[in-house]
Residue, then its C-alpha position, 0 to 999 in steps of 0.5 A: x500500500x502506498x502511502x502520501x507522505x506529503x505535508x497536509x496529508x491525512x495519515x494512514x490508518x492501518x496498523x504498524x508497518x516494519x521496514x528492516x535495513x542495514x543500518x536502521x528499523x523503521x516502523x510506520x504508525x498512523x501519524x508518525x516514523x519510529x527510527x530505530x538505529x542498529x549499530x552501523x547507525x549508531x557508529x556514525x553519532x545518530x540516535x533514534x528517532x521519531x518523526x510525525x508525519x505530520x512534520x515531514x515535507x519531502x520524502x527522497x529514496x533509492x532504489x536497491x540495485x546488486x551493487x549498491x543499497x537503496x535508501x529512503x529518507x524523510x526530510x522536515x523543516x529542521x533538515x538544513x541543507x542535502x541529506x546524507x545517509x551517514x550523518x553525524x546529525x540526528 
């Protein structure tokens, strides 16, 4: 199912979704992202995480390919200037 991350949006109402990646769990509550941080995560001085949706403006992603991983990212008003996937910022 897909979701309209968009500023205004009404937020989805279904039950919580998981998502597992390298570096970090994400689970997708009705109004908010709860960002879970493993130990690649942490190594980089991020913590955990919770965004309201409500809150995010952009949503940029990547696709995985066999050579590299994909991503996806949530950028709010706080993001100042290009989002990296290993930031020393939460």
């Amino acid at each position: 199912m897909a979701y309209d991350l968009s500023k205004g949006a009404p937020a989805p109402q279904s039950e919580a979704q998981i998502f597992k990646g390298y570096v970090a769990t994400v689970t997708l509550h009705a109004g908010r992202a709860e960002i879970k941080r493993k130990l690649m995560g942490k190594v980089t001085g991020s913590r955990d995480a919770v965004i309201p949706l409500a809150d995010v403006i952009k949503v940029q992603s990547k696709e995985p390919t066999r050579l590299v991983n994909g991503y996806v990212q949530l950028a709010t008003e706080e993001d100042r200037g290009q989002l990296r996937i290993a930031t020393a910022e939460a």
